[in-house]
matplotlib code that plots the C-alpha trace (Angstrom):
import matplotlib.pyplot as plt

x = [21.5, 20.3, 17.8, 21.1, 23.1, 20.7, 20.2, 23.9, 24.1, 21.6, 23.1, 26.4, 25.0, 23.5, 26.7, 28.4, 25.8, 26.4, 29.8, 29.0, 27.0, 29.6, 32.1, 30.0, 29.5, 33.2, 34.1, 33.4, 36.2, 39.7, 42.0, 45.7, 48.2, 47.1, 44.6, 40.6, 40.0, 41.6, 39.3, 36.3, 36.8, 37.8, 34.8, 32.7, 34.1, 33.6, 30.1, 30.2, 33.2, 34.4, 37.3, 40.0, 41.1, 45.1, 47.0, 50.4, 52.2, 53.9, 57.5, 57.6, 60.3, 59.5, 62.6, 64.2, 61.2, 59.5, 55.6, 55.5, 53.1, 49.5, 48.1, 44.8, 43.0, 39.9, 39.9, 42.2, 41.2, 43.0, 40.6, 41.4, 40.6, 37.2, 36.9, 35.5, 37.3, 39.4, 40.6, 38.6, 39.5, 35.4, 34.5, 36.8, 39.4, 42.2, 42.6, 44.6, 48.4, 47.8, 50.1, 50.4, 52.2, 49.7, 49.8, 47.8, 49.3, 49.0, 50.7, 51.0, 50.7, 53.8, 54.8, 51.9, 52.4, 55.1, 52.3, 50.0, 49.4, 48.2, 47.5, 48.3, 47.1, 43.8, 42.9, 39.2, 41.1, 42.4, 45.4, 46.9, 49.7, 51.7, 54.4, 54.4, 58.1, 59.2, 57.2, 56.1, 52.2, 50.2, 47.4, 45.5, 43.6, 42.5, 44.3, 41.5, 41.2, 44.7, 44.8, 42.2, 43.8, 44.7, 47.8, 46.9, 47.4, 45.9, 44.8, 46.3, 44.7, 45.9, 44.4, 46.4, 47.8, 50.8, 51.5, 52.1, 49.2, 49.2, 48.6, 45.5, 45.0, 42.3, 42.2, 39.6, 40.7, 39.1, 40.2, 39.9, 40.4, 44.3, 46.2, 47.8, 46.3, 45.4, 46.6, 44.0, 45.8, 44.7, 45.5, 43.0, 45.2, 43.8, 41.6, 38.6, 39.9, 37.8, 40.1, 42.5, 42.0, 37.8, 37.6, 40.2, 38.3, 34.9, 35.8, 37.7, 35.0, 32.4, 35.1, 35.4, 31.9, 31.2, 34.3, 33.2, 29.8, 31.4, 33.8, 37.2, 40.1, 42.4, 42.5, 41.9, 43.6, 41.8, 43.9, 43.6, 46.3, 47.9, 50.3, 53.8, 54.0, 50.9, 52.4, 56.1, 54.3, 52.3, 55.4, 57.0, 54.6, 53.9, 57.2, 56.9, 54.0, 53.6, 55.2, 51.8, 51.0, 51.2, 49.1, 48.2, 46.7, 46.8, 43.6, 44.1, 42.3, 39.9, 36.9, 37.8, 37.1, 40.1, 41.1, 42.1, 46.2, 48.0, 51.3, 53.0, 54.9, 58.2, 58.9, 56.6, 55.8, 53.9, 50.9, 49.1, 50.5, 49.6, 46.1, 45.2, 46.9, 44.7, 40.9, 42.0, 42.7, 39.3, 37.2, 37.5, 38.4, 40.9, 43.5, 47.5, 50.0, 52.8, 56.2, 56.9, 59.1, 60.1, 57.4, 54.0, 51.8, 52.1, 53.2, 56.8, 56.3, 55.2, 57.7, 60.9, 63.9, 63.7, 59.6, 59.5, 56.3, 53.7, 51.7, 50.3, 48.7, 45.3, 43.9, 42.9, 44.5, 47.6, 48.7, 49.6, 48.5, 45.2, 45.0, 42.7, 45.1, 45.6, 43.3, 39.6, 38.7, 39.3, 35.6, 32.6, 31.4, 35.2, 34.3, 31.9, 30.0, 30.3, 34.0, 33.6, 31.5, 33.9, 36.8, 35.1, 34.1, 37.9, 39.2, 36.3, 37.0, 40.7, 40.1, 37.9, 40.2, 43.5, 40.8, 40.1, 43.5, 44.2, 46.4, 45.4, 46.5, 45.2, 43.6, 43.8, 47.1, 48.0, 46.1, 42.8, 40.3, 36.7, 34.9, 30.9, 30.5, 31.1, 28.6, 31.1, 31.6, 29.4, 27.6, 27.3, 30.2, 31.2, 29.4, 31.1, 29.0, 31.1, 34.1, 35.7, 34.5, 36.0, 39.4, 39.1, 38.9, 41.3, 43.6, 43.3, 43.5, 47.1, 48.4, 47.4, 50.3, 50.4, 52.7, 50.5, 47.8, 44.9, 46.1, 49.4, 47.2, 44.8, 47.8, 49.2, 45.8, 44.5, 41.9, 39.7, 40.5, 36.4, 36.4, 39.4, 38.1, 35.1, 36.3, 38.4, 35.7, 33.4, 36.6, 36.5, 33.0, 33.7, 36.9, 39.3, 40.8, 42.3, 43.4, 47.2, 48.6, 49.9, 53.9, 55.4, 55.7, 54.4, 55.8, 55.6, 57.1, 57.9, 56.0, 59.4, 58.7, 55.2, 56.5, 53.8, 55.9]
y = [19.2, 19.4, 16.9, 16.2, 15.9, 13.6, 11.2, 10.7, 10.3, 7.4, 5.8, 5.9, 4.2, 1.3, 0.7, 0.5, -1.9, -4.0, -3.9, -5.2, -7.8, -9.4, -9.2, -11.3, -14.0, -14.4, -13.8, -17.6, -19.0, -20.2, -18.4, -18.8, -18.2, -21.4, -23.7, -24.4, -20.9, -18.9, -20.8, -20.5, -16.4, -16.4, -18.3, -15.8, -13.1, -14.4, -14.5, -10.4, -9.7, -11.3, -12.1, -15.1, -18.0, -19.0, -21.6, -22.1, -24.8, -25.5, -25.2, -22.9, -20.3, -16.4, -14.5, -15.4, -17.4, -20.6, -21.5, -23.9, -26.7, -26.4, -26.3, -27.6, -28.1, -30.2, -30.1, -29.1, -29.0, -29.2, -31.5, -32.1, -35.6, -35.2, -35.1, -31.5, -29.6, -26.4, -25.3, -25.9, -24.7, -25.3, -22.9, -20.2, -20.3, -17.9, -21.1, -22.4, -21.1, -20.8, -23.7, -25.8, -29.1, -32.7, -33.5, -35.9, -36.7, -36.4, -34.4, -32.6, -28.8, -28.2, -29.7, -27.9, -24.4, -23.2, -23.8, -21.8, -17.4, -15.4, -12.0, -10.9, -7.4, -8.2, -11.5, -11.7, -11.8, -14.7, -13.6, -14.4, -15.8, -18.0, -20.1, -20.4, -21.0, -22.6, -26.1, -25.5, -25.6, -23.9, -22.7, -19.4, -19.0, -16.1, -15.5, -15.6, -19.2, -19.9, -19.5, -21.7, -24.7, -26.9, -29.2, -32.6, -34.5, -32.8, -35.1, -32.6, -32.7, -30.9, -32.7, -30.7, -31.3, -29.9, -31.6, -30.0, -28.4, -24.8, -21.1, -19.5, -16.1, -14.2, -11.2, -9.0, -7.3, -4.9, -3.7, 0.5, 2.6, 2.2, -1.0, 1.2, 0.1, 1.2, -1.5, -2.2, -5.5, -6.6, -9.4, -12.7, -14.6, -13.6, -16.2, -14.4, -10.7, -8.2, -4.6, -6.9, -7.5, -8.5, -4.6, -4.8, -7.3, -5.8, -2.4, -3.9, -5.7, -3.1, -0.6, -3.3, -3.5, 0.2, 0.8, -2.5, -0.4, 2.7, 3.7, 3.8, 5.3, 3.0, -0.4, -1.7, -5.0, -6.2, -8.7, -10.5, -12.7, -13.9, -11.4, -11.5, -14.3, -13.6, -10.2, -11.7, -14.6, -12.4, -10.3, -13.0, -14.4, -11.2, -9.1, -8.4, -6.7, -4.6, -2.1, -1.7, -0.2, 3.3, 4.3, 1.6, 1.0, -1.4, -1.6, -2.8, -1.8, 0.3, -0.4, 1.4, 4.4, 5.6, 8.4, 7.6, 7.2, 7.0, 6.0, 7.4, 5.0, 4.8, 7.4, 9.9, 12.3, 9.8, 10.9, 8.7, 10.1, 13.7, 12.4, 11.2, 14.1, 16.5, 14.4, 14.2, 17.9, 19.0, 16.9, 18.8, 15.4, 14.6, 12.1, 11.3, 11.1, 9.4, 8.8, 5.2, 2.6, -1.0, -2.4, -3.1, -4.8, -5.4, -2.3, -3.1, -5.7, -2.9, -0.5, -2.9, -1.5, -3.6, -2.8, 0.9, 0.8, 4.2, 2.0, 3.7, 2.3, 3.5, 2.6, 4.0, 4.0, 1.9, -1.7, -2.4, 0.9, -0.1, -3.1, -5.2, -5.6, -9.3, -10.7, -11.5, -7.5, -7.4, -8.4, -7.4, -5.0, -3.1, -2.3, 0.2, 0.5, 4.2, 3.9, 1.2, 3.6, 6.9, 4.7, 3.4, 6.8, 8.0, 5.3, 6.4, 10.3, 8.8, 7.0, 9.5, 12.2, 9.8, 9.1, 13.1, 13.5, 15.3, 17.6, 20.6, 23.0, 26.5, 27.4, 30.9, 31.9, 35.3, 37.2, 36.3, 35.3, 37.4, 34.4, 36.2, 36.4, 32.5, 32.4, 31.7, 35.4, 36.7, 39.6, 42.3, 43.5, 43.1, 39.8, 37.3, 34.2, 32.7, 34.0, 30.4, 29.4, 32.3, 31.9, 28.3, 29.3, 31.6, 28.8, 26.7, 29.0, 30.3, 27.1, 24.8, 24.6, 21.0, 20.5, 19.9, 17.8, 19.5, 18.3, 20.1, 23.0, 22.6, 22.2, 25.5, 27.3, 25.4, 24.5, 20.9, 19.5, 19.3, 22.6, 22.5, 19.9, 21.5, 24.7, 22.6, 20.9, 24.3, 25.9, 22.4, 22.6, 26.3, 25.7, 27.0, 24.2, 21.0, 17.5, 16.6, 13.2, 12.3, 11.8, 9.0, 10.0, 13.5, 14.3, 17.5, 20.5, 23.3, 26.4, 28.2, 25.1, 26.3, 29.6, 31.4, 32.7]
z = [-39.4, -43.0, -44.3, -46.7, -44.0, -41.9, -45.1, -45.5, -42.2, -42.4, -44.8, -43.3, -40.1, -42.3, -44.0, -40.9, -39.1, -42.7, -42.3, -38.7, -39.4, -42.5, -39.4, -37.2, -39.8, -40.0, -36.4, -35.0, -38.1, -36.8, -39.2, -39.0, -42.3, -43.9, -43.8, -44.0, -41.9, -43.9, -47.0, -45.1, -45.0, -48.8, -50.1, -47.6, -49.1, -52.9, -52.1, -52.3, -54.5, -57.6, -56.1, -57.7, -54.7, -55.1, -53.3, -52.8, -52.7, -49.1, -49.8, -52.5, -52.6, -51.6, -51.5, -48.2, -47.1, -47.9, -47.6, -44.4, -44.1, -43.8, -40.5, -39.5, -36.0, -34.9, -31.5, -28.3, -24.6, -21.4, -19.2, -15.2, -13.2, -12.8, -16.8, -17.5, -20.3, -17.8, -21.4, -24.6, -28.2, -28.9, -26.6, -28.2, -30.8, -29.3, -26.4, -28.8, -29.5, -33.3, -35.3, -32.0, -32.7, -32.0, -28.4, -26.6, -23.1, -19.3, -17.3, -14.0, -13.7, -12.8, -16.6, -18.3, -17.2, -18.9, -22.1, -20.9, -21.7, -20.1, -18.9, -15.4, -16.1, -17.7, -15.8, -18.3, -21.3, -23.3, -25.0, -28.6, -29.3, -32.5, -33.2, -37.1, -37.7, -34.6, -34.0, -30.3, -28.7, -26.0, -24.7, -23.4, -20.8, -18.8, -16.0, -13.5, -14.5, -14.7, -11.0, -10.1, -11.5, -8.7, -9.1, -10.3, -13.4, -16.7, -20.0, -23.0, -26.4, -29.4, -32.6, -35.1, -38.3, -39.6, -43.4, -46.8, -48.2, -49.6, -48.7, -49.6, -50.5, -52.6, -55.3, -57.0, -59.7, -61.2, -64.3, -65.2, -68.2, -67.5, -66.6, -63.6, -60.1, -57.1, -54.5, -51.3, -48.9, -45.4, -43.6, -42.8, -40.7, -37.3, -35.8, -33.3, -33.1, -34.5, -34.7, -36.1, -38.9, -39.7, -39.5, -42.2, -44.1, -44.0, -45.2, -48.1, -49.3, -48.8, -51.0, -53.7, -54.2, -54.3, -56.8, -59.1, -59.6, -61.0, -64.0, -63.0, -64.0, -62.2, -61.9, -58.3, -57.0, -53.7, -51.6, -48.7, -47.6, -44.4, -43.1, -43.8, -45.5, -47.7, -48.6, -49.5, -51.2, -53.5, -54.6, -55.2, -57.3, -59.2, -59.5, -63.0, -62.6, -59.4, -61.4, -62.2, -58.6, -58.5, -55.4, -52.3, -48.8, -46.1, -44.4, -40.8, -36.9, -38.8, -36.4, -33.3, -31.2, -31.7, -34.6, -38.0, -38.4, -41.6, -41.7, -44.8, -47.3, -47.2, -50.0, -47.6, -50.4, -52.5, -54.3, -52.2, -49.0, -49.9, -51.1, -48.1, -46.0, -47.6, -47.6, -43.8, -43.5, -45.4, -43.1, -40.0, -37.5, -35.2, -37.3, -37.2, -39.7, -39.1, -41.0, -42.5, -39.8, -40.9, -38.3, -38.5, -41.0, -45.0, -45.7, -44.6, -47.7, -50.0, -49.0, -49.0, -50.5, -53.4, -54.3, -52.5, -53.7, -52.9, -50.7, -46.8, -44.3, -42.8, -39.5, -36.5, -33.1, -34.3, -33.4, -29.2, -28.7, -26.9, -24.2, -26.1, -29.0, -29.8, -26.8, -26.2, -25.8, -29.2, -30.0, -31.8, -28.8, -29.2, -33.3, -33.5, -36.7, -37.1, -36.8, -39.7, -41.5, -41.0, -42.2, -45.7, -46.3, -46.2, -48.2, -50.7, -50.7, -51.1, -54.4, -55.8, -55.6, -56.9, -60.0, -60.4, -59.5, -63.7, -65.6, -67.1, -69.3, -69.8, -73.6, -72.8, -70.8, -71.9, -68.7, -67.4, -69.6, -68.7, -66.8, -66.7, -70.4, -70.2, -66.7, -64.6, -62.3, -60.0, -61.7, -59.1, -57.8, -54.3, -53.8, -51.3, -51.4, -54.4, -53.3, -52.8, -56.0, -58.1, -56.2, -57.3, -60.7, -60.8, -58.4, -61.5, -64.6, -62.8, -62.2, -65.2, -67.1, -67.9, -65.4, -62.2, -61.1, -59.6, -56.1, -56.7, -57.0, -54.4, -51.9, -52.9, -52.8, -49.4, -50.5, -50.9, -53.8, -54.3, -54.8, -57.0, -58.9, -59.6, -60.6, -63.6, -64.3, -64.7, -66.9, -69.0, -69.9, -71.3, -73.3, -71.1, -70.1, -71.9, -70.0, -70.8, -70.1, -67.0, -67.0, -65.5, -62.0, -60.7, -57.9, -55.7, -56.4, -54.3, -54.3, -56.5, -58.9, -59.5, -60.8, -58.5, -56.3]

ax = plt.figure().add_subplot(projection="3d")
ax.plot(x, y, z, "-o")
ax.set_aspect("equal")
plt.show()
């Protein structure tokens, strides 16, 4: 390892212990879709990011759906004869069935357990479960304990309110050189689960941060909002302008083990599809693509027929595909803060190539123009250490014709767009190259459509 390497290696450790540590801070906070959890985590993450605190108003109309009421807990325990607490909310958050109804009754066992989750197959574990649109309550438990309760009479506590209030949801914006965006979402609904989503949450923030300290092209919009509703809420709320969004993400279970997945928008050739295709590729580690399904998190928002907007999703190993989705497991010891690290770093190499991402056109198209008067051809003959870089050049001279982006043109050559990138920008500095506009949407073309076949 290169003392280059090992200092970026460094730093990428202490960004992912950072990242960590923000997660620990918000890992005690009871979070559902609405209420004071979901505040608590927005004004935590306003502390970092200048990010812009909504509420709306329970009732309010999105598309098919409607903002319910506000739910709020204090307390909720399941406590036997002899007075001690056999289930208690206190002790951790997921005990609760998130958006239980008020309860406070006795009851024998044989009347409680149909309340109570659990899982057989991981008897440690508490699991997670909802009821946001169907007025029900419950409890988890593990399933260890679950079996220790004797029958007898049980004094049930839920101190819950369900009343009109509003749901909460954040957004940085920060504004670029264009008024087109880059969209980042992720979900802050889940109470004490880690992968899901305070992974999510933590790389966000640390990628707002970094991209409010540089010059942008784009303009980035940052959201964090409960899932499903948040997402439909916000497009609701916004339709006249998400035309604005030409590339997006949703950032979700990027914390563990596992390799990174991204699961293509529905159009599946978007810019930002092929972006992140190739920064994947040109890393040299184990990842997945996979193609867009109607499941999953915010993205099925996004990529609705109605929006089809160009918007991905990035994770790692994906959603019920490792037992300690939505239980206990899921804690800070699963999210390792290399993982964290590794995943920031991609979304990064992501946005700076979708920023780079320009059209050319050549200022000297009739043959080759000679490259070492202007410095830029090795000067002995037969010399192979700037082979790459030459081909680059020549990769871009061919192929600038105001037509493609420099990622059109590092797909057809194979090769990173870094080195692509900087072989335009070594041609721009001499003259031989002049930026064009972008068109409206620049799509991929085949390799006939280059005209370099």
């Amino acid at each position: 390892m290169t003392g280059a390497d090992s200092e970026e290696s460094s730093r990428g450790e202490e960004l992912g212990e950072a990242m960590h540590r923000f997660m620990a801070e918000l890992y005690p906070i009871c979070r559902s879709i609405t209420g004071g959890g979901v505040r608590e985590t927005l004004h935590a993450i306003q502390k970092r990011i200048p990010l812009q605190i909504y509420e709306v108003p329970s009732g309010t109309k999105a598309f098919d759906w409607t903002v319910p009421l506000e739910w709020n807990v204090t307390d909720a325990y399941v406590m036997n004869q002899a007075g001690k607490r056999v289930i208690d909310f206190k002790a951790h958050n997921l005990h609760l069935m998130s958006y239980s109804s008020p309860v406070r009754k006795k009851m024998p066992l044989a009347d409680l357990r149909p309340h109570l989750f659990t899982l057989p197959d991981h008897p440690e574990w508490i699991p997670y479960r909802t009821s946001y649109y169907k007025e029900s309550w419950g409890f988890c438990l593990r399933h260890a304990d679950f079996e220790r309760l004797p029958e007898e009479e049980y004094e049930v506590v839920i101190d819950s309110r369900l009343q009109p209030g509003s749901l909460t949801y954040g957004e940085a914006y920060l504004p670029g050189e264009s008024s087109d965006e880059i969209l980042i979402s992720c979900h802050v609904c889940h109470p004490s689960l880690c992968n899901d989503n305070l992974s999510g949450i933590a790389v966000a923030v640390k990628l707002a941060e970094t991209m409010a300290a540089r010059q942008r092209r784009y303009s980035y919009r940052f959201l964090f909002i409960p899932g499903t509703i948040g997402s439909i809420t916000w497009l609701a709320q916004n339709e006249q302008t998400v035309s604005r969004i030409k590339h997006g993400l949703v950032l979700t279970g990027v914390g563990d083990a596992g390799r990174i997945t991204y699961k293509k928008s529905r159009q599946g050739n978007a810019e930002v599809d092929r972006a992140m295709a190739h920064v994947l590729k040109h890393v040299e580690e184990a990842f997945t693509l996979i193609d867009f399904f109607p499941y999953g998190y915010d993205e099925r928002q996004y990529c609705s027929p109605g929006f089809d907007l160009p918007v991905g999703c990035f994770m790692r190993t994906p959603h019920g595909h490792y037992p300690e989705y939505h239980s206990s497991a899921d804690n800070l010891d699963f999210v390792k803060p290399d993982s964290l690290a590794q995943s920031y770093a991609q979304c990064l190499r992501l946005f700076e190539l979708l920023e780079g991402n320009r059209i050319y056109v050549n200022q000297n198209p009739k043959c080759e123009p000679q490259l070492g008067r202007r410095g830029l051809y090795r000067t002995v003959a037969g010399q192979q250490e700037k082979q790459w870089t030459e081909l680059a050049l020549f990769w871009v001279l061919n192929a600038s014709d105001g037509r493609h982006t420099l990622l059109d043109i590092a797909e057809r050559a194979d090769l990173s767009f870094d080195k692509i990138q900087s072989a335009a920008e070594a041609l721009l500095e001499v003259g031989l190259l002049k930026e064009c506009p972008r068109p409206e949407s620049t799509q991929w073309r085949s390799d006939h459509e280059y005209g370099l076949l």
